[in-house]
C-alpha positions as CSV (number, residue, x, y, z in Angstrom):
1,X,8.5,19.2,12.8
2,X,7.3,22.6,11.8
3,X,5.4,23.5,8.5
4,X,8.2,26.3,7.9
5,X,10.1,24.6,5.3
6,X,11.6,21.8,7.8
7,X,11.3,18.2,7.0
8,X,7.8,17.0,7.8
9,X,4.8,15.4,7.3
10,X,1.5,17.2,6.0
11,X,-1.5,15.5,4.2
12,X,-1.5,15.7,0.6
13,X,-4.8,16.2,-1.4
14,X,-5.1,14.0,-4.9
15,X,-5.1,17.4,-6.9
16,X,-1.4,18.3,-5.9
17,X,-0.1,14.6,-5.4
18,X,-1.1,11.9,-7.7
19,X,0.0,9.2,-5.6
20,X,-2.2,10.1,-3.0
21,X,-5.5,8.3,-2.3
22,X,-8.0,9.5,0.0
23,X,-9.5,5.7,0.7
24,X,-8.8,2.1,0.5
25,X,-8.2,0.4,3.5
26,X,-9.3,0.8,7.0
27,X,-6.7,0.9,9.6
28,X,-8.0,-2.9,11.2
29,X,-7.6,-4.2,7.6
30,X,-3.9,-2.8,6.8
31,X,-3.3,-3.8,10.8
32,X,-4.3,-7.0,10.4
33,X,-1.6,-7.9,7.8
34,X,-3.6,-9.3,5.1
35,X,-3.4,-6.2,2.8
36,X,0.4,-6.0,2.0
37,X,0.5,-2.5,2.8
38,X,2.5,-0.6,5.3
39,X,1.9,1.6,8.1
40,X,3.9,4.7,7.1
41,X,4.4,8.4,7.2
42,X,4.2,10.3,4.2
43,X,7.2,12.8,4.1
44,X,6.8,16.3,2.1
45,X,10.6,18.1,2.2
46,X,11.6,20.5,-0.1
47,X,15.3,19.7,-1.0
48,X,16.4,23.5,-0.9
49,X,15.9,22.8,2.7
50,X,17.0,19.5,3.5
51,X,19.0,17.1,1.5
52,X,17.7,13.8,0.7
53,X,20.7,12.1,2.2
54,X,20.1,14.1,6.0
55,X,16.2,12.8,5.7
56,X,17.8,9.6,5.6
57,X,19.7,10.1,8.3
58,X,16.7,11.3,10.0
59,X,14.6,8.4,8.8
60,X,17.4,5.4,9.8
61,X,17.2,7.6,13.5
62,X,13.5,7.7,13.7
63,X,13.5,3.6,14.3
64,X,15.0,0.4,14.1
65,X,15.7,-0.5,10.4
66,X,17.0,-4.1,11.8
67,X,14.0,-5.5,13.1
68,X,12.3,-7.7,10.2
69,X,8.4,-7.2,10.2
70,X,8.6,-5.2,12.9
71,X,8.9,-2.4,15.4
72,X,9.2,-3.1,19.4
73,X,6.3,-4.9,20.0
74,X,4.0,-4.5,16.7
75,X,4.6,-7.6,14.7
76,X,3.8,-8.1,10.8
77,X,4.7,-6.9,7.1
78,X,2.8,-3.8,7.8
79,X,5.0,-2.9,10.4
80,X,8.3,-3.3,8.1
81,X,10.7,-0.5,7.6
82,X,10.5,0.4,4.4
83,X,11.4,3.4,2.2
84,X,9.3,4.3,-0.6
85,X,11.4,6.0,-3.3
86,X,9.4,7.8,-6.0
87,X,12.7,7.5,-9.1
88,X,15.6,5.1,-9.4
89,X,18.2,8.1,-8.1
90,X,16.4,8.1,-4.8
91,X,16.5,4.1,-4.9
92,X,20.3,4.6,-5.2
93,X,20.6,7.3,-2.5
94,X,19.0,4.7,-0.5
95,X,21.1,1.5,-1.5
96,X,23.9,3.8,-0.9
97,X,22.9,5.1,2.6
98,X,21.9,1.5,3.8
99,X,25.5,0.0,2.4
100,X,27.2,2.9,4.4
101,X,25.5,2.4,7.6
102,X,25.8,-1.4,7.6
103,X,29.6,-1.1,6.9
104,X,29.7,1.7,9.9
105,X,28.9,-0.9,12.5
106,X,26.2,2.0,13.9
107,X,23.5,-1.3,14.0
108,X,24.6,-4.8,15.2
109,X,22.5,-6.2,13.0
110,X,22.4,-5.7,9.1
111,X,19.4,-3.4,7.9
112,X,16.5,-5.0,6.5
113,X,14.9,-1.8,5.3
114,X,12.5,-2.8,1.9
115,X,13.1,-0.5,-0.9
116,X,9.8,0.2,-2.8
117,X,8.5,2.3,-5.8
118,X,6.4,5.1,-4.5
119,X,2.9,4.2,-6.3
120,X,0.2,5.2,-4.0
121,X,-0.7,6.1,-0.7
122,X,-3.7,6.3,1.3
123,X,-4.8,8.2,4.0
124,X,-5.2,6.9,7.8
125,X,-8.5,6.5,8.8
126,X,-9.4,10.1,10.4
127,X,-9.5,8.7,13.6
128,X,-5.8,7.6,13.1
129,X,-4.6,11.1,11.7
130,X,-2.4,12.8,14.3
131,X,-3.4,10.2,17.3
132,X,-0.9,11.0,20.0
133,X,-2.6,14.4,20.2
134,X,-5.7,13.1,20.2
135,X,-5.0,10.4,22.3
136,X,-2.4,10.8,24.6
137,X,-3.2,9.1,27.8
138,X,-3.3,5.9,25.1
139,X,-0.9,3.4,26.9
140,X,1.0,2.8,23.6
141,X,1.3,6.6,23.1
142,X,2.2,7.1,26.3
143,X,4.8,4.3,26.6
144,X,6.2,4.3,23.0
145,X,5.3,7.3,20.9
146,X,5.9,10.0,23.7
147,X,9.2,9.1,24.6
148,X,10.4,8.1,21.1
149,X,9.6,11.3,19.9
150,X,10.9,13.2,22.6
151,X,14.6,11.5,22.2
152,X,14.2,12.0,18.6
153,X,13.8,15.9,19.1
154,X,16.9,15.9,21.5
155,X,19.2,14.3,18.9
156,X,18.1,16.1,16.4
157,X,16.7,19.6,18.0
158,X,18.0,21.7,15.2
159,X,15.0,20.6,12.9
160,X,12.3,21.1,15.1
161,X,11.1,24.8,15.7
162,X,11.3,25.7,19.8
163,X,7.3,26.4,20.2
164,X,6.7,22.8,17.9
């Protein structure tokens, strides 16, 4: 997604976000499931752009919200979905969102998506930030990331600027 007021991801520095930290764990620590924390990306929208509700929709669409601990073949809590709300009335747009889309019959199975209080998040190592451009003859970018990303941009092309 582009920097021009779409949804999208962008690092955050501790001065403008206080939830932000710039270390704690390394990537093999959080990967190795011992640290409780989840492998996620931080999302900066502004909601004269996007509604909360349509990044939802974009966020359910993004992955499988059904798969417990998981996410195709990456196994463990830090691979969870997971929504990190930062006030109860984005916890309730959630609650509300996941009741609607179980009752919808869109997944088979019920969503299993934890509902967390937004408290701090830490960067990727720097070798982690933006891998699939770094890395993109990487079998798991290549066979997961790539294609994921590219139906992603299909179904949703109207969020995604035609040169990014």
């Amino acid at each position: 997604m582009s920097d021009e007021g779409k949804a999208g991801t962008r690092p955050r520095t501790p001065r403008r976000d206080p939830a932000f930290r710039s270390t704690s764990q390394n990537l093999a620590s959080v990967c190795g499931g011992d640290t409780q924390h989840a492998g996620v990306i931080r999302t900066i929208y502004d909601p004269a752009v996007i509604s909360f509700d349509t990044l939802l929709d974009l966020i359910f669409d993004a992955h499988d919200p059904t798969q417990l601990n998981r996410q195709g073949n990456d196994m463990g809590t830090q691979y969870r979905s997971a929504v990190f709300y930062a006030d109860n009335a984005q916890k309730a747009v959630v609650e509300a969102k996941i009741a609607a889309l179980n009752a919808s019959g869109k997944y088979r199975k019920p969503i299993v998506t934890t509902l967390e209080p937004l408290t701090v998040v830490y960067a990727a190592d720097a070798y982690h930030q933006d891998d699939a451009r770094h890395n993109p003859t990487q079998p798991y970018i290549q066979g997961h990331a790539i294609p994921n990303s590219c139906q992603f941009r299909v179904r949703h092309p109207e969020f995604f600027s035609p040169q990014g």
